[in-house]
C-alpha positions in Angstrom: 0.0 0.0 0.0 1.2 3.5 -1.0 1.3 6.5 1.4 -0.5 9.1 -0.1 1.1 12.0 1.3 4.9 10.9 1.0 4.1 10.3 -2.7 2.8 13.4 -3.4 5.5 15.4 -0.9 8.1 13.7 -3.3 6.2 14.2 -6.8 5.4 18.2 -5.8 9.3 19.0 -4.8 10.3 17.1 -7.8 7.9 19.7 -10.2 8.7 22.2 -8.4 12.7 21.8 -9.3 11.8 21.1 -12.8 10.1 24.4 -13.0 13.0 26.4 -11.1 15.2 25.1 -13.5 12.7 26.4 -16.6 12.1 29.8 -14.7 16.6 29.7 -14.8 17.0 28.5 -18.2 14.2 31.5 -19.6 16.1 34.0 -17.5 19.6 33.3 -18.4 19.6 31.5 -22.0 16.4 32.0 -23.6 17.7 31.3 -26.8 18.7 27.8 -25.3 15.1 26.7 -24.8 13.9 27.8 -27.9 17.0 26.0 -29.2 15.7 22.7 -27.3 12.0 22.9 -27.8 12.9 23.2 -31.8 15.1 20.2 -31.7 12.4 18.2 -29.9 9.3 19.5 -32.7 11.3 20.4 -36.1 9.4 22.3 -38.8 7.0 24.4 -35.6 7.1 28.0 -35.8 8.3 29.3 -32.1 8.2 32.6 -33.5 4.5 33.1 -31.7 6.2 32.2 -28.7 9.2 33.8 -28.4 9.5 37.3 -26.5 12.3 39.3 -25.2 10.0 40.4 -22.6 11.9 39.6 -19.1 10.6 37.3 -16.7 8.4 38.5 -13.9 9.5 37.0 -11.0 6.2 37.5 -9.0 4.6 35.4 -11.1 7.1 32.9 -11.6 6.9 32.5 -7.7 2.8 32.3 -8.0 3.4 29.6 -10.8 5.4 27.6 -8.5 3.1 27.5 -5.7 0.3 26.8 -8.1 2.6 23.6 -9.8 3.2 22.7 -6.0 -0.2 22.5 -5.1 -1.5 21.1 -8.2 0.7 18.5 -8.2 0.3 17.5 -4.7 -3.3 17.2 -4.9 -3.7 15.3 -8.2 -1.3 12.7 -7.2 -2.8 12.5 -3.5 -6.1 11.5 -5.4 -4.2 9.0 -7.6 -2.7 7.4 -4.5 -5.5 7.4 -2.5 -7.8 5.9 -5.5 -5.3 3.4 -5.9 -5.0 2.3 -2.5 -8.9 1.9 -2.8 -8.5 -0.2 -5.3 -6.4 -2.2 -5.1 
């Protein structure tokens, strides 16, 4: 049986690292993700997308609490389902 809330401690600190290290890559190299996200989807047109604009950090720190807590709860609910379950 799965614990619920260790699962979804680890899976929310695990997004939110993934998106610090978005939030750093847009800030420092944006030229790198465009670079990456082309690679992974030849032929799409990032030019809709791409902005010099610079990041706000206010709502980069909103977006990871949002991730956090998103996360958290979905996969609390898919633990908890699947401990009925099973």
């Amino acid at each position: 049986m799965l614990k619920p809330t260790k699962l979804a401690n680890a899976a929310a600190l695990v997004a939110v690292v993934c998106q610090l290290l978005y939030i750093i890559v847009v800030a420092v190299a944006p030229g790198l993700l465009y670079w990456y996200v082309d690679s992974m989807v030849p032929g799409y047109d990032l030019s809709a997308v791409k902005s010099s604009a610079a990041i706000n950090y206010g709502m980069a720190i909103v977006g990871l609490i949002l991730m956090a807590i998103s996360v958290w709860v979905v996969v609390y609910v898919v633990v908890w389902l699947y401990n009925k379950w099973e």
